[in-house]
N, C-alpha and C positions, 0 to 999 in steps of 0.2 A: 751224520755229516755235521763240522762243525760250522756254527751259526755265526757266519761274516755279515759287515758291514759294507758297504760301497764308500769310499773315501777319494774318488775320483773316479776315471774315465780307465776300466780295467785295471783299477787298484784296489786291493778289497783288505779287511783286517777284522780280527777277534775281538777286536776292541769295543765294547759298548758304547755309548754315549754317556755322556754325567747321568741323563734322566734316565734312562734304562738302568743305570749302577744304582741309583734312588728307589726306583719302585723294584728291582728285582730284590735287595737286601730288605725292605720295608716285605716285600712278602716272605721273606723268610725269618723274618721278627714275628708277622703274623700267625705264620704256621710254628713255631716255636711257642709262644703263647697259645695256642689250643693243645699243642704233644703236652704242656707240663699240668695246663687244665684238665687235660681228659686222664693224663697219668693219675692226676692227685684224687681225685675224686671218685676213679677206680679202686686206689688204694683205700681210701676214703671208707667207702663201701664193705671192703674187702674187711678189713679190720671189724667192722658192725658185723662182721659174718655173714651180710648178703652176698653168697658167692656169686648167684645168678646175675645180679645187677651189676655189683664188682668186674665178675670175669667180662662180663659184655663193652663195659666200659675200657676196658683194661687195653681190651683185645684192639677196640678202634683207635686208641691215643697209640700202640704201637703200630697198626697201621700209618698213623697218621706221620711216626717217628719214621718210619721206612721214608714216606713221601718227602721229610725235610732235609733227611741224608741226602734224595736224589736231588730236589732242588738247590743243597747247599752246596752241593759237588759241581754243579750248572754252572750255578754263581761264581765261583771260585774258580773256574776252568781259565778265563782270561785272566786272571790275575796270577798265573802261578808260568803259563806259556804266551806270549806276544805271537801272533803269524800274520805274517803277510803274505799276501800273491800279485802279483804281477803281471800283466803281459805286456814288456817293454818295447823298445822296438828291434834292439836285441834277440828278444827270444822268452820266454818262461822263467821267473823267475819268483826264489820263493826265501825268505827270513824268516827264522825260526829263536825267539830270545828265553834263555830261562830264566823268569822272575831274581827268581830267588837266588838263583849263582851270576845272574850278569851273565851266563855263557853265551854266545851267539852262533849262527850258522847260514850262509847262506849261500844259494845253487842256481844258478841260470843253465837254461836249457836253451842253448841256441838255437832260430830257427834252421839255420843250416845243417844240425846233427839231425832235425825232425824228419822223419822219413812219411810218417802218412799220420792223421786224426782220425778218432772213429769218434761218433756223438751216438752214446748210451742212453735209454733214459731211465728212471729213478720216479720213487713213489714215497710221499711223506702222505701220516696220517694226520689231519690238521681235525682238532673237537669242534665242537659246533657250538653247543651249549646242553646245557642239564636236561636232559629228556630228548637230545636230540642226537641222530645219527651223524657223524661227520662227513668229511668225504677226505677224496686223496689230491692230494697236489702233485703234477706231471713235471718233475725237472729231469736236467742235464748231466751225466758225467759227459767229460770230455776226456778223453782218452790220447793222450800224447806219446806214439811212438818215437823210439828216437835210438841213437848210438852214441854210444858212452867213449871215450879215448881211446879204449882198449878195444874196440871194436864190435862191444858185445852192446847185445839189443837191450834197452831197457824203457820203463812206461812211467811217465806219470799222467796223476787225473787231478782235476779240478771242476767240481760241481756246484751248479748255481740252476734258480728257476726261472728266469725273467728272462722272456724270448729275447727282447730288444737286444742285454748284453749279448744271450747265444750268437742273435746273427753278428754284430759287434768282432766276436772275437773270430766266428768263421770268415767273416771277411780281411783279417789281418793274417790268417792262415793261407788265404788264397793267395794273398798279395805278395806273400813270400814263396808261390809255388809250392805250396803243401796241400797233398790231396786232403781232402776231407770228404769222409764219410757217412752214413748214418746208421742205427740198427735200431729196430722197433723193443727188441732186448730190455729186461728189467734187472739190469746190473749192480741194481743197489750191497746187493749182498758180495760184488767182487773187489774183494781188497784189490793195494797195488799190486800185490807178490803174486797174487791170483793169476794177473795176467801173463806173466810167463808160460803159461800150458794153456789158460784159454783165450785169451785172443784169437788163437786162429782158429777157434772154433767160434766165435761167431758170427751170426750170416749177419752182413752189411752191406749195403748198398751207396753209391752214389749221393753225398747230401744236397738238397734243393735249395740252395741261400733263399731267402726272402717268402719262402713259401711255409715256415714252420713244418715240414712234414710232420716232424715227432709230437706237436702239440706240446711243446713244451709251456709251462705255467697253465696249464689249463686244470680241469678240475671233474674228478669223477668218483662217483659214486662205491666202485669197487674197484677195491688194487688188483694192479696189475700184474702175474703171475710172476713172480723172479725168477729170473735167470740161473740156474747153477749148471758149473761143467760138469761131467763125470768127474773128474780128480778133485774139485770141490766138496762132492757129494760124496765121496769117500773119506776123506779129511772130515768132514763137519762127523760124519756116523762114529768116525774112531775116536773124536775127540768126545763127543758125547759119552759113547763107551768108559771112555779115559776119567770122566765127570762120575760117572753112576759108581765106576768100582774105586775111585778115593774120596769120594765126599757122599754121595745120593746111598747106597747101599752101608757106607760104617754108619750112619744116620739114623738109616731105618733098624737095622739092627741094634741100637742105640735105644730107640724109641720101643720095637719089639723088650729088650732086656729091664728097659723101665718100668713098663704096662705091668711086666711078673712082676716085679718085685714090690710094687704100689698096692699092686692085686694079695700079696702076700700079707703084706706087713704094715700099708696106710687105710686100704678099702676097709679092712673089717673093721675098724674104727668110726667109719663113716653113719650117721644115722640112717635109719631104713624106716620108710613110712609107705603104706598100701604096695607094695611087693617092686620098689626101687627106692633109690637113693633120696632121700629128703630133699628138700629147695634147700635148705641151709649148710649142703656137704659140699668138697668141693668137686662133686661128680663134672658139671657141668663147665667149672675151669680146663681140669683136666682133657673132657671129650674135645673142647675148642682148640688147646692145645696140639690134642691129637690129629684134629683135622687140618689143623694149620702144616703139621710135619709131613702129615700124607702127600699134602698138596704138593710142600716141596719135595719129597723126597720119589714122590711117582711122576713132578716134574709135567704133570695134566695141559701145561699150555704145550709145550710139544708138535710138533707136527702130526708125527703120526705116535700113537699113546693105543695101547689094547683097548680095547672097549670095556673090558672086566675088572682093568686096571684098581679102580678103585674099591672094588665089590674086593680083590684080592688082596689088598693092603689092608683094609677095614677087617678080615676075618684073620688075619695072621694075628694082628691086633690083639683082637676080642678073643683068639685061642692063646695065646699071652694070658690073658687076665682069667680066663678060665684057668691055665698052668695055676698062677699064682694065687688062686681061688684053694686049688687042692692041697700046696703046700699048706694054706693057712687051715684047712682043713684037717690037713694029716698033724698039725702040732694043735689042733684042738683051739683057734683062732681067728673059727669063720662061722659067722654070728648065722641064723638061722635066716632065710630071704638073700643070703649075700649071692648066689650065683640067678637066681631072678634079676637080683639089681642088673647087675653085671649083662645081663641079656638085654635088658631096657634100652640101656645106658647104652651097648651096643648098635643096636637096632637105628638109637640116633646119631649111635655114630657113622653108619651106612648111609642114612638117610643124608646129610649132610654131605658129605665124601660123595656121595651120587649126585648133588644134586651139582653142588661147585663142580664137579666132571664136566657135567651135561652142560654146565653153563660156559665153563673154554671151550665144549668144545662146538658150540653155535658163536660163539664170539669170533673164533678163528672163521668157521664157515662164511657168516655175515661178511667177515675183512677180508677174506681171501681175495 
């Protein structure tokens, strides 16, 4: 949902305030000075041939790089689109500006086309603080049936948390004779298009002005189960499908054809000390590496993920590096310990791979 402003009595916009626009670019000056700190000094390392310290370093300043992408994409989200919402007296109304072309756009939904409201509710995960469990925040979609010129039925929504406004805008729906609804439903995951096929699937009831039934803005402990239609839950499987065989699967196979060939032709090169890879090779880059592609390419936060999942990615892996063990072998260029290493080196790469599993998948449990 994106993150409005209240700019009067049912007028809302994207727009930050000046001090908001101040501390969210000052944190991303922040976070940009730790990515080039943690980069440099990985590489720093990396070059003294500490790989261990190196790759460790390395691995959280790209982490860290992930996190500045997402924060700098946040930042940058109102400055590139203007939105406004409305509920005038009119009817529903919504402006849409493109930064960057000047284009504009904008739609009133009369109260007269509106046929019936249905109020959704919706679940944000808000942090707590470092060592502490969060909880969920209980808001609103509001769901506007209505008919288009042409006769044909179509929906928009608008979602907010602050009961006050809810009743606010229920009672400007009543006053125009539009029924309003409620459903206990966790509709967060239902685009607009969605609602063409589910709507009428689900169960609503009668809304209570003044009584909050749905608890909106309230605050709990665990989220509350979302909502999906069967033709949702079909759609979301095939597209997932759609995800693993053009990107998650050439990936892995990517990562499988690299392991041989590293195994071939970089491993036996590696120093070997008491029957694995030295502190000084770059076994321990690489396994990190490895675990970090497992992660995405098996794709572990998931819903539902095998249980073996990882045990299965980890040995495809590790029979990869055995393959390229033998080659190195069969041209006489696989040092004596190299398939020992290789097990070691293995073994932590399971370890690893098992444990980051086990940990999405209590994180998911926890949040569910």
């Amino acid at each position: 949902m994106v993150e409005l402003r209240e700019e009067g009595r049912l007028k809302y916009s994207n727009q930050p305030s000046r001090t908001a626009k101040t501390l969210n670019w000052g944190l991303v000056g922040l976070m940009g000075a730790l990515v080039l700190g943690f980069l440099g000094y990985g590489v720093f390392w990396l070059i003294k041939g500490d790989w261990v310290v190196g790759s460790f370093i390395t691995v959280i300043g790209l982490f860290l790089a992930g996190m500045l992408w997402l924060i700098f994409r946040i930042v940058r989200m109102p400055q590139k689109v203007l939105l406004r919402y409305e509920l005038q007296e009119e009817g529903y109304y919504t402006y849409v500006k493109q930064i960057k072309t000047g284009e504009e756009s904008e739609h009133l939904v009369p109260f007269t086309q509106m046929q019936e409201v249905l109020i959704g509710r919706t679940t944000r995960y808000q942090p707590k603080g470092e060592g502490s469990i969060g909880f969920y925040v209980i808001g609103a979609n509001i769901v506007m049936k209505w008919v288009d010129e042409e006769g044909h039925i179509q929906y928009s929504v608008f979602g907010l948390e602050n009961p006050d406004e809810l009743e606010a805008w229920v009672t400007e729906f009543r006053k125009h004779g539009i029924p309003v609804y409620g459903t206990e439903a966790n509709v967060k995951f239902v685009r607009v298009e969605n609602y063409q096929t589910a709507y009428a699937e689900l169960p609503k009831a009668e809304y209570e002005p003044g009584a909050n039934p749905l608890h909106i803005g309230s605050r709990e402990r665990r989220d509350i189960p979302a909502w999906i239609s069967p033709d949702m839950k079909a759609r979301m499987e095939a597209e997932e499908k759609r995800r693993d065989k053009r990107l998650f699967r050439p990936v892995f196979l990517g990562v499988t054809v690299v392991n041989l060939i590293l195994a071939a032709a970089w491993m036996p090169s590696w120093p070997i000390s008491d029957g694995s890879f030295a502190d000084n090779s770059a076994s321990t880059a690489v396994t990190l590496v490895n675990v970090g592609l497992l992660v995405l390419t098996g794709a572990y936060w998931r819903q539902r993920v095998r249980w073996y999942r990882s045990l299965l990615d980890s040995v495809v892996v590790i029979a990869a590096q055995f393959a390229g063990a033998g080659i190195a072998a069969l041209i006489e260029n696989a040092p004596a310990g190299l398939l020992d290493s290789i097990v070691v080196e293995g073994l932590l790469l399971v370890g690893i791979s098992a444990v980051l599993f086990v940990i999405f998948r209590v994180v998911r449990w926890i949040v569910k």
